[in-house]
C-alpha positions as CSV (number, residue, x, y, z in Angstrom):
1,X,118.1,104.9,79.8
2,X,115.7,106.7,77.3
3,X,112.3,105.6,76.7
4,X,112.1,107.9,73.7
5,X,111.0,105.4,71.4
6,X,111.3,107.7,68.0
7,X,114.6,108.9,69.0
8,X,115.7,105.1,69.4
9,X,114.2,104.3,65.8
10,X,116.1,106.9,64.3
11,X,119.4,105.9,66.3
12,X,118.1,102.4,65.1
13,X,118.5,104.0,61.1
14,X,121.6,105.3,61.7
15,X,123.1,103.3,63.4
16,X,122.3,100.2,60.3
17,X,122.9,103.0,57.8
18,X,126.2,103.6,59.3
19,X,127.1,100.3,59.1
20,X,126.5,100.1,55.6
21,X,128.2,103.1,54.4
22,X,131.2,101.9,56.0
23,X,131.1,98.0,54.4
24,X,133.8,98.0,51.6
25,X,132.2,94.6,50.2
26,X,128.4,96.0,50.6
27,X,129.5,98.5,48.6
28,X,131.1,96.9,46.3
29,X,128.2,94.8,45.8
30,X,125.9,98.0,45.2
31,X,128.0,99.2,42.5
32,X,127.4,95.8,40.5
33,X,124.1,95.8,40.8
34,X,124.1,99.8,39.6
35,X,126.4,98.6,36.9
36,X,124.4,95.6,35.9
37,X,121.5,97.3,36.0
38,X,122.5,100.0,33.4
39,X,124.0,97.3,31.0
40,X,120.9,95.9,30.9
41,X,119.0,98.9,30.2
42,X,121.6,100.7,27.8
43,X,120.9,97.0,25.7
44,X,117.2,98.0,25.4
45,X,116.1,95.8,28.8
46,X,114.4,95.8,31.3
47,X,114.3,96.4,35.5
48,X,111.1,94.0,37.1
49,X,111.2,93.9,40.5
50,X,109.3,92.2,43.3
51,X,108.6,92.4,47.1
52,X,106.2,91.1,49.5
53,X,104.4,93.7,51.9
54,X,106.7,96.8,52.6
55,X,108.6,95.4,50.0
56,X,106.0,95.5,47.2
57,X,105.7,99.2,47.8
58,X,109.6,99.4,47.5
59,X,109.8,97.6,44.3
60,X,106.8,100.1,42.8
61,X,108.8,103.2,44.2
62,X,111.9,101.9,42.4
63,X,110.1,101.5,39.1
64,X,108.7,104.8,39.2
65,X,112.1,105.9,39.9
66,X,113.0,103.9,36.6
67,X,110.5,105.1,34.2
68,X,109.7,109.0,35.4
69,X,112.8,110.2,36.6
70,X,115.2,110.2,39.7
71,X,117.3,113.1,39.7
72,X,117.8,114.0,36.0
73,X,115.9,114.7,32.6
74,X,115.7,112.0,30.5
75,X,114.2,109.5,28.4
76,X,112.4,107.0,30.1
77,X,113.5,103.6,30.7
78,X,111.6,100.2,31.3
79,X,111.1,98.7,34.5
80,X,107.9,97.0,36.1
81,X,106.7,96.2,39.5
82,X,105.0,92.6,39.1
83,X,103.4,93.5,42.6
84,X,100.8,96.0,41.2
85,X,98.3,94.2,38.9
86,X,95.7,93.5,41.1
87,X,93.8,90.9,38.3
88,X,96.9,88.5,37.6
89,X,98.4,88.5,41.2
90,X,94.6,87.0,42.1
91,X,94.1,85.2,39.3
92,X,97.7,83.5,39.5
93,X,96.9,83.3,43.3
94,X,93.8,81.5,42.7
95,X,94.8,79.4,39.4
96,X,98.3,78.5,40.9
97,X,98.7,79.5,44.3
98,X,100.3,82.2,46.0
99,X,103.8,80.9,45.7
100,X,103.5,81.5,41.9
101,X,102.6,85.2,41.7
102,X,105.9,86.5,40.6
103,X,107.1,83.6,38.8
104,X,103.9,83.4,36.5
105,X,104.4,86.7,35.5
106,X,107.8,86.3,35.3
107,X,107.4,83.9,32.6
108,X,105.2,86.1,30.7
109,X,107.2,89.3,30.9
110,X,111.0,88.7,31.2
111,X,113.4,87.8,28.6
112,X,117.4,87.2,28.6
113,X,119.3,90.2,29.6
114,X,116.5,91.8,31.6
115,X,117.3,92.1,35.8
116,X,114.8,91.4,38.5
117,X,115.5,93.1,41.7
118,X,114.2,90.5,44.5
119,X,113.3,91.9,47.3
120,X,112.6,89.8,50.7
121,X,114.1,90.7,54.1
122,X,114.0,87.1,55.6
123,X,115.8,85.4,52.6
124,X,112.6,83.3,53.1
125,X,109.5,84.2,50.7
126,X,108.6,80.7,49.0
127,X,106.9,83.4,46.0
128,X,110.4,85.1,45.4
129,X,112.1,81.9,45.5
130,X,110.5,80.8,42.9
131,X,110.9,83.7,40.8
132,X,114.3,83.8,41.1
133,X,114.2,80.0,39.9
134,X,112.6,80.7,37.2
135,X,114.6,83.9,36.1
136,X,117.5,81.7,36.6
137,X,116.5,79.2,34.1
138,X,115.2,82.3,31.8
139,X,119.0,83.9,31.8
140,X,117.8,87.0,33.5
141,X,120.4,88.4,36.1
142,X,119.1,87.9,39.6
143,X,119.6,90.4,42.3
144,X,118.5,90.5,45.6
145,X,117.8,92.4,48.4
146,X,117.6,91.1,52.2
147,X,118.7,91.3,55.9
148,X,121.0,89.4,57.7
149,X,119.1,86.2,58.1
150,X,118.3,86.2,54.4
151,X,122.2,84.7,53.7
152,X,120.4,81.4,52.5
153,X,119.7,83.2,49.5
154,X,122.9,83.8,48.2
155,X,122.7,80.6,46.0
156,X,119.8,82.2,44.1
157,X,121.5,85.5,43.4
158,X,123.8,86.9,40.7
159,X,124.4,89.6,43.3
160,X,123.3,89.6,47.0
161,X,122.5,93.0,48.8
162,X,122.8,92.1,52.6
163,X,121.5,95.0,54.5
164,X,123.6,94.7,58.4
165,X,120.7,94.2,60.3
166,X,117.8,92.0,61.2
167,X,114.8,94.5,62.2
168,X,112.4,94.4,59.1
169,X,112.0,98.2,59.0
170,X,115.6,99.1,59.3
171,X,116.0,96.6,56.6
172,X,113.6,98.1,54.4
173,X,115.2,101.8,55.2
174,X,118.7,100.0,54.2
175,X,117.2,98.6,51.0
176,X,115.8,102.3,50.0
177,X,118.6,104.3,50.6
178,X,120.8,101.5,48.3
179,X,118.2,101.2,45.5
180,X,117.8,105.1,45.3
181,X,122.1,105.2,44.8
182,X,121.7,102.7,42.3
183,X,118.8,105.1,40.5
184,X,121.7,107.8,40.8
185,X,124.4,105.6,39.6
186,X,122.2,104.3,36.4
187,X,121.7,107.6,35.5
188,X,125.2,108.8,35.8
189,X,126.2,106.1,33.6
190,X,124.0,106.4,31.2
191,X,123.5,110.4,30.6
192,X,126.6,111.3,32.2
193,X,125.7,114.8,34.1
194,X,124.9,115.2,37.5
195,X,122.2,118.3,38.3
């Protein structure tokens, strides 16, 4: 038995990565969200996105990805991490509580049509739950991202992205490698060359 506990991580990745490559449905749902994603933008709106932790810094990776560039030269296109100003999320947090960080902003920011990638690998986050209420009720398309014990969210979701395992970082490594496809996908559809 190996004690190599890097080598087991990376078997760890692969082995979850694996497991989505190979899920017809997971796929499936993928290309929905990288279809509903560039509808939204090629109608003028937006991408927010939210996360907790880990996630946070996934959703402001993603909207980088969205407004610089992923592969290919473009225009830029709008999408905003709600996790990154520092003033509202402790303003909100200290006017309204924590559970209303993304949701007050929410209310501020997004409009009908616009899609908010949710991000939250135990289903669980009381804050994202109540964002995705909220966008609900706004008639934003509701995407979101979790792990195998986050199945309780499904009822909150336009589209559900299930990553096949339950270890927070493989989920987070799962949720990465699907968002940057969906960068890919968006651009494809919406300047048509690959580089």
């Amino acid at each position: 038995m190996s004690t190599d506990r890097i080598a087991a991580h990376f078997q760890s990745s692969l082995s979850g990565l694996t497991r989505a490559a190979q899920d017809r449905e997971l796929l499936a749902v993928t290309h929905a969200i990288a279809k509903a994603t560039a509808d939204a933008l090629r109608s003028g709106k937006k991408l927010l996105l939210i996360g907790n932790g880990g996630s946070a810094a996934d959703a402001q990776h993603i909207a980088a990805e969205i407004v610089g560039r992923y592969k290919q030269e473009r225009k830029a296109w709008p999408a905003i991490a709600l996790t990154t100003d520092t003033s509202a999320l402790t303003a909100i947090a200290n006017d309204y509580g924590f559970d209303q960080i993304f949701a007050r902003q929410l209310q501020g920011l997004g409009q009908k049509g616009d899609v908010l990638f949710a991000l939250t690998t135990s289903g669980r986050s009381p804050n994202i739950l109540a964002a995705l209420k909220l966008a609900r009720e706004l008639g934003i398309t509701t995407v979101g991202f979790t792990g195998t014990k986050g199945e309780s969210l499904r009822a909150a979701c336009d589209h559900l992205f299930v990553s096949p395992s339950d270890d927070t970082p493989v989920i987070q490594q799962i949720h990465m490698t699907a968002m940057h496809a969906i960068c890919d996908e968006v651009e494809q559809s919406l300047i048509g060359t690959r580089s």
